[in-house]
N, C-alpha and C positions, 0 to 999 in steps of 0.2 A: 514544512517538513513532510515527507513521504514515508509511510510504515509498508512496506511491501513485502509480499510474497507472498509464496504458492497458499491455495484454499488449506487451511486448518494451521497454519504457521506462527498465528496468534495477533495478528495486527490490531483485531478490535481491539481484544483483551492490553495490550501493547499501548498501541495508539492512546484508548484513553487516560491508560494511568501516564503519559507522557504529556500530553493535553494538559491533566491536571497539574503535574510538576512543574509545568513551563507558565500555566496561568493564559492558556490561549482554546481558542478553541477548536475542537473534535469534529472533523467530518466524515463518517462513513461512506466511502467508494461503491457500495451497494447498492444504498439509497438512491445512487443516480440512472442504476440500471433501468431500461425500458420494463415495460408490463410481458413484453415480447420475448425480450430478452431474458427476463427472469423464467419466460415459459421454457425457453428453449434449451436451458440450463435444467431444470426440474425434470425437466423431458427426458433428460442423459446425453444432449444433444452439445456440443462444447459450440464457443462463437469462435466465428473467425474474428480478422480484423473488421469486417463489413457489420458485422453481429454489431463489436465493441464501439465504432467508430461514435455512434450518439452517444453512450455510456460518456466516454471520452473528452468528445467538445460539452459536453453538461457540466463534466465533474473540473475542464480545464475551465469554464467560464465561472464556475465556484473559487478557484484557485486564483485565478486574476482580478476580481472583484477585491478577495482579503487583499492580494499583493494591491491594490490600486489603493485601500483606504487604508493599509499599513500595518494593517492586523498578523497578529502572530496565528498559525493555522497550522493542526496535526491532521493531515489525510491518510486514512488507511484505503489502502486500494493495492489489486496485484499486481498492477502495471509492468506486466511481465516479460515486456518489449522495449527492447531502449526507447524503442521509437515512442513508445507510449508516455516514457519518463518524459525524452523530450519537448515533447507538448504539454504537458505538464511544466516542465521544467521556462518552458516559454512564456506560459502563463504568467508562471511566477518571477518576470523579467530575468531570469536567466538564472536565480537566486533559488535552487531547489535541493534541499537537504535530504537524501535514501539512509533509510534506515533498512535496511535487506534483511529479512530471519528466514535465516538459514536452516532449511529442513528436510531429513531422507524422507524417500518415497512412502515405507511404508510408515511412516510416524504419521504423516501426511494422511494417508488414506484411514489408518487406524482413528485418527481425531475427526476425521468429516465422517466417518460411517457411524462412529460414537452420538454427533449432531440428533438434535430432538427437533423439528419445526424450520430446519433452516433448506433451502433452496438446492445447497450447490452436493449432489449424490456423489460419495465415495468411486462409483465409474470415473468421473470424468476428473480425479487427481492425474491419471495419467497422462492427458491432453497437457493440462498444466505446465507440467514438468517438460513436456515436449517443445512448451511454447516458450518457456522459461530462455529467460537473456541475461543472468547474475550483472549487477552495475560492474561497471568496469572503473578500472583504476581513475581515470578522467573524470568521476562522475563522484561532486562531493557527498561522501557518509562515509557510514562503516556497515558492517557485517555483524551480527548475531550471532549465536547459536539458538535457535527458536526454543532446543529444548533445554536452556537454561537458562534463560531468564527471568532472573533477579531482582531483586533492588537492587544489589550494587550494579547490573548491570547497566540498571535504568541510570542510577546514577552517572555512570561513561560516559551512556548516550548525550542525557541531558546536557555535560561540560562540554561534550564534543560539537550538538547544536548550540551552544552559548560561544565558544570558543570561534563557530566557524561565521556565527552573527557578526562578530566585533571584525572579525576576518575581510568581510563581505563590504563591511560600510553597514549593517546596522544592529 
């Protein structure tokens, strides 16, 4: 499963308590960022694809290793390009669950500029959203509201990855 969207959308926060209800495990899309990358982010500076591209093959070879030993796996990461899902999504033999939280601009910039210690500057919410690709109808998940995020919503989500497991073959 993929938690994505724009910086400040709520993924970690998301991601984990979904990790926990499913009983699988939590990967942080960060964590796979280069030393580089993180500077150039810090810096105000947005990646392009070329920036993202090692981010990307790190966090897809994290994502095919769970799908190869069978493991159930919650990635947050903003995979904010189809094309980024879809390697992702290849990873995971073709079997990749978006969870998309959905978020206005300034809600967006208002929760990164609030951030204490973290990497990604309020400037660079605008790039985001420039770069932003909403999953499309062909692409299984659902949609959020980032700013209403619930237990019960967690609860949807949760039936909706269970429902779309059994869907899938597994």
């Amino acid at each position: 499963m993929l938690v994505l969207g724009v910086s400040g959308s709520g993924k970690t926060t998301i991601g984990k308590a979904l990790a926990e209800r499913l009983a699988v495990t939590f990967v942080e899309g960060d964590d796979f960022h280069s030393a580089a990358g993180l500077a150039r982010m810090t810096a105000g500076r947005a990646l392009d694809d070329a920036d993202r591209a090692p981010w990307l093959h790190a966090l897809a070879d994290r994502v095919r290793h769970s799908a190869e030993a069978g493991a159930g796996l919650v990635v947050a990461c903003s995979a904010l390009k189809r094309a980024y899902r879809d390697e992702l999504r290849a990873a995971a033999d073709g079997r990749l669950w978006c969870l998309y939280l959905a978020l206005d601009r300034d809600t967006a910039r208002d929760r990164v500029a609030r951030r204490i210690g973290h990497f990604m500057p309020a400037r660079l919410v605008d790039s985001q959203f420039a770069t932003l690709e909403p999953p499309g109808p062909d692409e299984p998940g659902m949609t959020l509201d980032a700013t209403a995020a619930t237990a019960a919503g967690l609860a949807r989500v949760a039936a909706a990855v269970a429902s779309y497991g059994r869907s899938a073959g597994g």
